[in-house]
N, C-alpha and C positions, 0 to 999 in steps of 0.2 A: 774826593768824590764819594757819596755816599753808596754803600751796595743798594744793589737792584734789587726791587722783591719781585720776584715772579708770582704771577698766581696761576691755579690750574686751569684747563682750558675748560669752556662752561658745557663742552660736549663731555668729557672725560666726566664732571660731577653729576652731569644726566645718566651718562652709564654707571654709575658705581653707586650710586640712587636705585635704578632701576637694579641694580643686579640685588643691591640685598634687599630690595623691596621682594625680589620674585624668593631670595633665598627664605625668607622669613614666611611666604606665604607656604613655600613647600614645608616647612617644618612644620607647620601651623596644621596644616592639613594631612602632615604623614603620620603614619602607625609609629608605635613606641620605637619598634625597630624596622630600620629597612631594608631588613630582610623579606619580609611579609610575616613573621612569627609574630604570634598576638599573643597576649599576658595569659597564663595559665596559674599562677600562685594564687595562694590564699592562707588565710592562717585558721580556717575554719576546718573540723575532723571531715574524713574521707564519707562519698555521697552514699545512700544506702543501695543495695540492688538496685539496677535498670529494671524498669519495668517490662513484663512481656510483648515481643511484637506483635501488632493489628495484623492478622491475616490480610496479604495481599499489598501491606504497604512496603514500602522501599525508603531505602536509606543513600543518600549519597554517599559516593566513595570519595576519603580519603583520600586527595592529592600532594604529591608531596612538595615542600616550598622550599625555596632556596634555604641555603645553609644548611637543609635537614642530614645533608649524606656527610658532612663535612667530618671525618674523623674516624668513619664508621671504618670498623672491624668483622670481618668474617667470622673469626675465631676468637669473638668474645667469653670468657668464663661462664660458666654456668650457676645460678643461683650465689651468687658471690656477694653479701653484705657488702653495702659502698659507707658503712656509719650509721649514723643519727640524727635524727633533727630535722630533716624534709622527706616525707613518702612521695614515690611519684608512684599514679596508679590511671586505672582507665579501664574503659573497658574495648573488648575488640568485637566486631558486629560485620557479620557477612550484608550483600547491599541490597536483601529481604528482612533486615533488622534483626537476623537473630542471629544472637552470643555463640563465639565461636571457640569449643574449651581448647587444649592442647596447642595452642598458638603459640611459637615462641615470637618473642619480640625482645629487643633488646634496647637495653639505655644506658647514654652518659652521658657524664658532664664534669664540668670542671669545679672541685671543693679544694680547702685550703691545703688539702691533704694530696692531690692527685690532677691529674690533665686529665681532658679528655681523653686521651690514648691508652691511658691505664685506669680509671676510672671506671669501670664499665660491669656490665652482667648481659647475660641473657636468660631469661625468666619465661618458661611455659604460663598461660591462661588457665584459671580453675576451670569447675563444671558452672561457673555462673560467665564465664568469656571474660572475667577480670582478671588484669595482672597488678601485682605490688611491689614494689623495690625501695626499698628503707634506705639514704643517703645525709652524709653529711649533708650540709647546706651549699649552695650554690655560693660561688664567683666568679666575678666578671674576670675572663680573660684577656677578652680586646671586648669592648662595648659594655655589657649589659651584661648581667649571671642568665642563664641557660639551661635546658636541661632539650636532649635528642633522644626520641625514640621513634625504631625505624621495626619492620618486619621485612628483611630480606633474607630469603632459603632458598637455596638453588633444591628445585624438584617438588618445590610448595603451589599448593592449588589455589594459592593465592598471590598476588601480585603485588611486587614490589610498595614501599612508603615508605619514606623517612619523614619525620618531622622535626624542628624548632622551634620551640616555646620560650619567650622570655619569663623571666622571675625576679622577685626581688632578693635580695641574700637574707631578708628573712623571712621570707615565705616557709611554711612547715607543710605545705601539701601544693603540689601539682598533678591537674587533673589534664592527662592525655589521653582521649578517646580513639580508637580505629575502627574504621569501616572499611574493609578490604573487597577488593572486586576482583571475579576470576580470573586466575592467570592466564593469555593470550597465546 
């Protein structure tokens, strides 16, 4: 007696139809990462000064998006060269638009040389509200290479932000901007 072919049931091939039809439209339509972090790399040199703020205008604040806290340290080093090869920089802006100097903010990420856990600095703001940190290059840990820069101080007159930005591992500049809003 010959074996039996079974075949699948035609509802079971309408669902698995339907499910990657909906999977392929979510990816179709999702951000690089889903996390909410948008691409920040580039291989183009650092932007020149922000220009002065328009009396009276306003700036949104910086909200922070998933994945941005992820790793963060209190007790990050201070001014601590992370390498060569990617500046992450940006500028920090209170939410009447103007540059906000002595701000510390701190950043990290994962290069071939360090995690994110040891990876890291914390860097004050010049007198123009931009901060600079010279790093190896980025890589992917799990996902995508990365780079987090967050502003949290216990006793600061500004309010907490972490952020997540994706990159490519050869990107040579990441631009992370902050607009901080009163602490509450």
């Amino acid at each position: 007696m010959p074996p039996t072919r079974t075949r699948p049931h035609p509802a079971a091939v309408v669902a698995v139809a339907l499910l990657a039809a909906m999977i392929a439209a979510a990816l179709w339509n999702s951000d690089e990462s889903g996390t909410g972090a948008r691409q920040v790399g580039a291989a183009a040199p650092a932007p020149v000064a922000a220009p002065a703020p328009v009396p009276g205008a306003t700036c949104a604040p910086t909200v922070t998006n998933p994945g941005g806290r992820n790793n963060y340290r209190e007790d990050a080093p201070r001014d601590v060269p992370l390498g060569r090869g990617l500046v992450i920089t940006g500028t920090v802006r209170d939410t009447a638009c103007r540059v906000l100097p002595g701000v510390p903010v701190q950043v990290w990420l994962q290069t071939a040389l360090g995690s994110e856990r040891e990876n890291r600095t914390t860097v004050l703001t010049g007198p123009d509200g931009r901060y600079r940190v010279a790093s190896d290059p980025a890589v992917a840990q799990f996902g995508e290479p990365n780079v987090h820069v967050a502003h949290d101080v216990d006793d600061s007159p500004w309010a907490s932000v972490w952020q997540r930005h994706v990159l490519r591992s050869d990107d040579e500049l990441a631009v992370v901007d902050l607009t901080l809003a009163p602490a509450s």
